[in-house]
Residue frames as a rotation matrix with the C-alpha (Angstrom) as fourth column:
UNK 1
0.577 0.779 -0.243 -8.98
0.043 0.268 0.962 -22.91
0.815 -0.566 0.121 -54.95
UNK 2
0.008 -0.714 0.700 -7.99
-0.777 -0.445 -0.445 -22.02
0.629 -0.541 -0.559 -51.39
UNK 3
-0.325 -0.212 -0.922 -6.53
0.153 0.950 -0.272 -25.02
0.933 -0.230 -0.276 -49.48
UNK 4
-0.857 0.334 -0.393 -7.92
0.367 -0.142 -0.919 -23.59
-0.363 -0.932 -0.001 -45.91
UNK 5
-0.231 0.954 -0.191 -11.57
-0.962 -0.253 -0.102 -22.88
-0.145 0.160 0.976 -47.25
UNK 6
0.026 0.160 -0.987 -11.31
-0.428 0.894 0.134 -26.79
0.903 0.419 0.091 -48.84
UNK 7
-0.749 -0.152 -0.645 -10.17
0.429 0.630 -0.647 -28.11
0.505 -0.761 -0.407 -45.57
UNK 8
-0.881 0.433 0.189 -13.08
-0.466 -0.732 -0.497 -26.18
-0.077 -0.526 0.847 -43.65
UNK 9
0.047 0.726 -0.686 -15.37
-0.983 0.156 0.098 -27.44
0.178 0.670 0.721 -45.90
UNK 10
-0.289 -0.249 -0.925 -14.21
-0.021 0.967 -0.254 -31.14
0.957 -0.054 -0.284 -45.43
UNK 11
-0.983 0.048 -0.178 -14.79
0.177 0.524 -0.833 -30.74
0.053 -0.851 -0.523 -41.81
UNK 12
-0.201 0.977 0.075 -18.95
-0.739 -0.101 -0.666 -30.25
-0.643 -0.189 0.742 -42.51
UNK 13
0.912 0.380 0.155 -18.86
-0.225 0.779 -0.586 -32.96
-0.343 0.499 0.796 -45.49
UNK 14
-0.170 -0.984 -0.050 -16.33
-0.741 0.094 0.664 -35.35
-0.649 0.150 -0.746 -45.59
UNK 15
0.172 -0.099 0.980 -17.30
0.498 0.867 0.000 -37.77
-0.850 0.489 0.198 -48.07
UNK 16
-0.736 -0.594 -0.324 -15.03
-0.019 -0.461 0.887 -36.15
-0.677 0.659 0.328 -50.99
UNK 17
-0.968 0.068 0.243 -17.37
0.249 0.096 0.964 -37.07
0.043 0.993 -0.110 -53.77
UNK 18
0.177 0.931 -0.319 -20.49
0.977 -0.206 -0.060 -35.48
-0.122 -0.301 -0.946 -51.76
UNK 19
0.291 -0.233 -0.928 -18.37
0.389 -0.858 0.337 -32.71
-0.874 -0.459 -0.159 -51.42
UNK 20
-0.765 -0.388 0.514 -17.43
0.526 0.083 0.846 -32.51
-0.371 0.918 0.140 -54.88
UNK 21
-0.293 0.842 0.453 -20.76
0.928 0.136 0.346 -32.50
0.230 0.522 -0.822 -55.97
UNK 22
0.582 0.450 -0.678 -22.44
0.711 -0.686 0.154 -29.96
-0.395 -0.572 -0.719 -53.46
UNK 23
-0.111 -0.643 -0.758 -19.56
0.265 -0.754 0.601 -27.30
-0.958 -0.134 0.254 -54.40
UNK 24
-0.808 -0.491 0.327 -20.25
0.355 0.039 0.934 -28.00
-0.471 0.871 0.143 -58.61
UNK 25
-0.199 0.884 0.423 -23.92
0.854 -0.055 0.517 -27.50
0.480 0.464 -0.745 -58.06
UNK 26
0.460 0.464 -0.757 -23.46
0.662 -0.748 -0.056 -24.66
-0.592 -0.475 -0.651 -55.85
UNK 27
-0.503 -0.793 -0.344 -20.63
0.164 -0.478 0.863 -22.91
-0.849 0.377 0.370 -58.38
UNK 28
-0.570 0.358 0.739 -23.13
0.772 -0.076 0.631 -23.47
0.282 0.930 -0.233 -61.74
UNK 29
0.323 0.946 0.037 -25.43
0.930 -0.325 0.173 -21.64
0.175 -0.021 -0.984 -59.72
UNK 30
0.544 -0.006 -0.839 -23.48
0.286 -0.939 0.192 -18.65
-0.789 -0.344 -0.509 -58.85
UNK 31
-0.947 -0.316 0.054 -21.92
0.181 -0.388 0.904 -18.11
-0.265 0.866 0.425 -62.40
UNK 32
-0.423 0.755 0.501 -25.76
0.813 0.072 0.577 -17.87
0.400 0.652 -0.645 -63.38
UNK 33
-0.562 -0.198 0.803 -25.74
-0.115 -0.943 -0.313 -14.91
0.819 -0.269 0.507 -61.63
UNK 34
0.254 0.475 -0.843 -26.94
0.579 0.623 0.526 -16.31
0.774 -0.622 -0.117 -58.04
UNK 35
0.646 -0.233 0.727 -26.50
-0.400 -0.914 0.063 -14.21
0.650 -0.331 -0.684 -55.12
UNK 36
-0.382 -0.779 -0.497 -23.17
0.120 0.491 -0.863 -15.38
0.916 -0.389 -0.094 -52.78
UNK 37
0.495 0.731 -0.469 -24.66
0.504 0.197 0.841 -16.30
0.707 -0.653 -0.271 -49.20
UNK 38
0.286 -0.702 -0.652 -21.00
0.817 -0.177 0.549 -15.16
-0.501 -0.689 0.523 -47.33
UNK 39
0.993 0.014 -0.121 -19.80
-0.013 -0.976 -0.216 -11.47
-0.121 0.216 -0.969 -47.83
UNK 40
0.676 -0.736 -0.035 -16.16
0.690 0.616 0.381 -11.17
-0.259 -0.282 0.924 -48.40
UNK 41
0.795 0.076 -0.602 -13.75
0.017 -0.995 -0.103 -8.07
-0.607 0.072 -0.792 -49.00
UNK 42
-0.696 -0.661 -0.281 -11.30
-0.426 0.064 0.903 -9.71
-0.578 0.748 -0.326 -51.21
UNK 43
0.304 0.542 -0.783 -12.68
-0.934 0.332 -0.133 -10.81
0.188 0.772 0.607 -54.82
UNK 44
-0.108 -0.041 0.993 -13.16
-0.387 0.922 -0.004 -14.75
-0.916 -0.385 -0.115 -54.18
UNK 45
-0.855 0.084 -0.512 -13.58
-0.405 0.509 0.760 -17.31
0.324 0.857 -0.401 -57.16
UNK 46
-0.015 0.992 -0.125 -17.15
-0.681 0.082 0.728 -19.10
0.732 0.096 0.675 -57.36
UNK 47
0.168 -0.148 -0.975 -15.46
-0.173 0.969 -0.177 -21.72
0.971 0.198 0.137 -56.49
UNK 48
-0.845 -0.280 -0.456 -13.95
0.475 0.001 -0.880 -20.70
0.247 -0.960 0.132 -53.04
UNK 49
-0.531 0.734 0.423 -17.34
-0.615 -0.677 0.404 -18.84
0.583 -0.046 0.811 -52.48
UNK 50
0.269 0.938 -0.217 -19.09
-0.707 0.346 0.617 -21.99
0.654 -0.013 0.757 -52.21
UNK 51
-0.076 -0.462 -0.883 -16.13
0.698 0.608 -0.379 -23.94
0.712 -0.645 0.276 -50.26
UNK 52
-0.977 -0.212 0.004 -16.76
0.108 -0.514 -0.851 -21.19
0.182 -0.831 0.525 -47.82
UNK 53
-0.500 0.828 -0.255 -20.43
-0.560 -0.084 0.824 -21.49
0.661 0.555 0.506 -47.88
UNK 54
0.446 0.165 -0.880 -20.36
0.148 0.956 0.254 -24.89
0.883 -0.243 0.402 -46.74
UNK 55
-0.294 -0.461 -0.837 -18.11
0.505 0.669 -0.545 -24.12
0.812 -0.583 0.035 -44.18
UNK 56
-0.902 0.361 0.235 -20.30
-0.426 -0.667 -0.611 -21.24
-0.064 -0.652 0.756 -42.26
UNK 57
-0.668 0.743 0.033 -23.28
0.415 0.409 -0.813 -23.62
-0.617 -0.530 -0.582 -42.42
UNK 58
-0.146 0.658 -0.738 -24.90
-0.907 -0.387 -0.165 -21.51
-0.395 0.646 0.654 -45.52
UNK 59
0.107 0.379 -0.919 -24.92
-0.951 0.310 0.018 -24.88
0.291 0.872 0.394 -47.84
UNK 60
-0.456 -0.183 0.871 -26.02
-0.527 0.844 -0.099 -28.44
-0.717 -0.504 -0.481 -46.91
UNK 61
-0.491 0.442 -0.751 -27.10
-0.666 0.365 0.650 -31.42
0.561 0.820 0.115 -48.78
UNK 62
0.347 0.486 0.802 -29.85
-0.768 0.638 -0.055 -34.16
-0.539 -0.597 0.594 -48.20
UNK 63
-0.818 -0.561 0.126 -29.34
-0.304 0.608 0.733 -37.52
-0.488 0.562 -0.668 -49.51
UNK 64
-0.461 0.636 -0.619 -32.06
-0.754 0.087 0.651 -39.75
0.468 0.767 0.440 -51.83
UNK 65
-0.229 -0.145 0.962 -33.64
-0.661 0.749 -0.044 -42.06
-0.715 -0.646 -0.268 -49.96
UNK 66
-0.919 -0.263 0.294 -33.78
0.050 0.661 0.749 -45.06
-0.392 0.703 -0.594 -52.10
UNK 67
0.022 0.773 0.635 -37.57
0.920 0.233 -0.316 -45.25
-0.392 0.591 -0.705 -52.46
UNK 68
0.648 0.278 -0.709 -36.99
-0.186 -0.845 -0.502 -41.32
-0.738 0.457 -0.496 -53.87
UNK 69
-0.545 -0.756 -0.363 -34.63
-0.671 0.134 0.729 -42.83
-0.502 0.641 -0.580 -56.18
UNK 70
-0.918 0.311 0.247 -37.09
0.397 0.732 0.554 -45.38
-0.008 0.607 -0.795 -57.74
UNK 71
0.065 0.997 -0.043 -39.50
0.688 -0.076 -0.722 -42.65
-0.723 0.017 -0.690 -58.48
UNK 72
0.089 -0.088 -0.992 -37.42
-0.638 -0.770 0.011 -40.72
-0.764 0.632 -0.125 -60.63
């Protein structure tokens, strides 16, 4: 993972364990053979794919609001 795609990424979501998340659900989906939102002329990992994602504004997250948490 590239440390200057991670730090990018931290400056659109900085709570680490949002940011965690958002990158693990955006990586399952491109191994399933999603399309990558950012073009890129070296071969990236999923992984930087999606830490660049986030940081051009391609991938955001909402939170739950509690009463959508006590309907699931």
């Amino acid at each position: 993972m590239r440390d200057d795609y991670l730090k990018s990424a931290q400056l659109k979501i900085e709570d680490p364990s949002i940011l965690i998340n958002v990158v693990s659900r955006r990586v399952k989906q491109l191994r399933r053979g999603n399309r990558a939102l950012v073009e890129s002329l070296e071969k990236l990992t999923a992984e930087d794919t999606a830490l660049r994602e986030i940081a051009e504004g391609k991938i955001s997250y909402d939170l739950a609001t509690p009463e959508e948490l006590a309907r699931r």
